[in-house]
N, C-alpha and C positions, 0 to 999 in steps of 0.2 A: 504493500500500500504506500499509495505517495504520502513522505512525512512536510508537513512548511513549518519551519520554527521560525518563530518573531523573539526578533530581540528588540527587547525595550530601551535596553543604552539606557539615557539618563536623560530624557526627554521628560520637557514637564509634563506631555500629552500622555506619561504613562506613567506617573508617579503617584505612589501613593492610592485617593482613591482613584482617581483615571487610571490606574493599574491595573486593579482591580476590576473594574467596567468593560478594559479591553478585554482580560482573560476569561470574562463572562461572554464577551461577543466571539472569541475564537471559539470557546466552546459549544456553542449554538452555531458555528460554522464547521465543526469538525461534525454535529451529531446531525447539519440538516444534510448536509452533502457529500458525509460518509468518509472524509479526509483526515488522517492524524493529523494532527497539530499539535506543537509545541510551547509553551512561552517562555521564556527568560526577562524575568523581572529582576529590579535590583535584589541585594539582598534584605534589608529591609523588609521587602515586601513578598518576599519567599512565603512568610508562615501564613498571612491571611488569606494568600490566594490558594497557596495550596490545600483550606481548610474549604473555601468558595467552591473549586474548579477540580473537575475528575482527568483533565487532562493532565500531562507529564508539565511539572513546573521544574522550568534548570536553572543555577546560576547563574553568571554573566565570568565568573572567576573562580577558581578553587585553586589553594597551593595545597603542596607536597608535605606539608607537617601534618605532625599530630599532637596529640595533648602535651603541653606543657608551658614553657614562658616564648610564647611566641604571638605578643602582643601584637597587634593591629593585623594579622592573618586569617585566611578565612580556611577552616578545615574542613574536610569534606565529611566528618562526623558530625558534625554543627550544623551542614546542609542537611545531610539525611535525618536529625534529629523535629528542622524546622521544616522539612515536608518535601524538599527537592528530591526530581527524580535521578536528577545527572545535572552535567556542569559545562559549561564551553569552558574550553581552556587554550590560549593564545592566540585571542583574539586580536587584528589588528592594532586595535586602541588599547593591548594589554599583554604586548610580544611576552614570549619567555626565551629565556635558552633551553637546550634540548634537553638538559638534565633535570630541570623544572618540569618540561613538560611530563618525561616518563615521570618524575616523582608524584605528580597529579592525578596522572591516569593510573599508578599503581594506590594510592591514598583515595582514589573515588571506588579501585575494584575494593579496595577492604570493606566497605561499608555497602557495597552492591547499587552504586550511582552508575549512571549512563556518561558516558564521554564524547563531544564532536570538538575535536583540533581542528584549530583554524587553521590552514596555511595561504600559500600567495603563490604557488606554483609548482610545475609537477614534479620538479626535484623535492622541495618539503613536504611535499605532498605525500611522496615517496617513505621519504623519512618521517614520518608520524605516525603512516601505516605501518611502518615496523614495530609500532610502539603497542600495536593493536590496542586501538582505542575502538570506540563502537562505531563511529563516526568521523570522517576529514569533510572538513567543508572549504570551497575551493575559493578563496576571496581576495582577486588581486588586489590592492589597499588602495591603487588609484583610483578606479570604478567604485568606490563606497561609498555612498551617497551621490552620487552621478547623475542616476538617473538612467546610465547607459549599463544595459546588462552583459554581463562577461561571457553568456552564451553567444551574443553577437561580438560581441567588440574582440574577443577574444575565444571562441569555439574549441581552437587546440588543445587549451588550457586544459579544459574539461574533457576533453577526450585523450589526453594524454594521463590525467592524472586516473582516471579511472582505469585506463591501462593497465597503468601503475602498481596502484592499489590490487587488482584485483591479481597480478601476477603473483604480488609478494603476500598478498593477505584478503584471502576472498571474502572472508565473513566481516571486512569493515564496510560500511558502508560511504558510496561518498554524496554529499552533498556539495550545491552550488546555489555560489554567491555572490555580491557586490552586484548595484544597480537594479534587482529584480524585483519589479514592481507591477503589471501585466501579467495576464493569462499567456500571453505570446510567450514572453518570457519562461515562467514557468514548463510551459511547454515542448521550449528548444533545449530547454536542461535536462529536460526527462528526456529528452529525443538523442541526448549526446550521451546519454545513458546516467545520469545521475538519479537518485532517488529519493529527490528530494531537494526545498531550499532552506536556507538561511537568508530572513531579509528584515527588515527596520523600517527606515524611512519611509520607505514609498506609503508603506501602510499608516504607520506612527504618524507622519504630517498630512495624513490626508484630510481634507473637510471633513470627508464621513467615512470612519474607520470599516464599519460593518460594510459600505456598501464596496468600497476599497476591495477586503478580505471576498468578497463574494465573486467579485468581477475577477479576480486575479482565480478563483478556483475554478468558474464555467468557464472564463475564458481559453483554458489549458486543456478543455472537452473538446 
């Protein structure tokens, strides 16, 4: 089944209670039109929504520690404690190094969290799939927030990385990213074989979120 996870970023259009209100409108669009869906709200806003919403609520961040003095970090015990299903982890707006990342995706497998690494091309792409995470989502960092989708602007991307991925590790799945905002879009990523997107803006600034969310799902029938 096609996944679309919205990240919320730090958008006043999804903070708090408009967080909340979104993750109620994705979930009345996963259950009219039969599509998983995912949300990543900040953290903050993890535990309300996840008590709201029966869909998969993920972080936006998770590090690699665990209990102890390791002040201002967010551990992936503390997610699953406050209702998250899984975590993006290296996100453009939140790089790691590679040792960060497997320490993330190993600290999310202890407590049975879902994992999508971000990368920005099909070498890292490559390289995260080795890390067997659940999920790489493919997000050149220039195309984010654009408006222009990486299935067009860039097609290889996505059709290399998935290559990729599946040579070295069939059971991850890949997602794509940056710019998708249209059913079209959505459409030409499923067509380059993705399973799925990762997307924000287009939805998060729209005037009308719901009808946004709606048009972006027929549109891709």
């Amino acid at each position: 089944m096609t996944i679309i996870v919205l990240n919320f970023k730090t958008y006043r259009e999804s903070t708090g209670v408009e967080a909340l209100r979104l993750a109620e409108i994705c979930e009345d669009i996963s259950q009219e039109y039969s599509v998983q869906m995912a949300v990543v709200p900040q953290v903050a806003d993890i535990h309300a929504i996840s008590k709201a919403v029966k869909i998969p609520v993920f972080a936006q961040h998770v590090d690699g520690v665990g209990y102890g003095g390791f002040t201002g970090h967010i551990t992936a015990a503390s997610l699953k404690a406050a209702g998250a299903s899984g975590s993006l982890i290296n996100h453009s707006e939140r790089r790691l190094k590679l040792a960060e990342i497997d320490a993330a995706i190993t600290a999310c497998k202890s407590v049975d969290l879902k994992t999508i690494v971000c990368t920005n091309n099909v070498a890292t792409t490559q390289a995260a799939a080795a890390l067997n995470p659940d999920y790489v989502a493919v997000e050149p960092p220039e195309l984010i927030g654009s408006g222009i989708p990486v299935s067009k602007a860039n097609p290889d991307v996505i059709r290399g990385s998935v290559a990729a991925v599946k040579a070295i590790a069939p059971s991850v799945g890949v997602l794509c990213g940056a710019g998708i905002t249209h059913g079209e879009d959505l459409k030409s990523a499923l067509e380059l074989g993705s399973e799925g997107v990762l997307l924000a803006s287009g939805i998060i600034k729209a005037k009308d979120q719901r009808k946004a969310l709606e048009d972006l799902v027929t549109g891709a029938r």
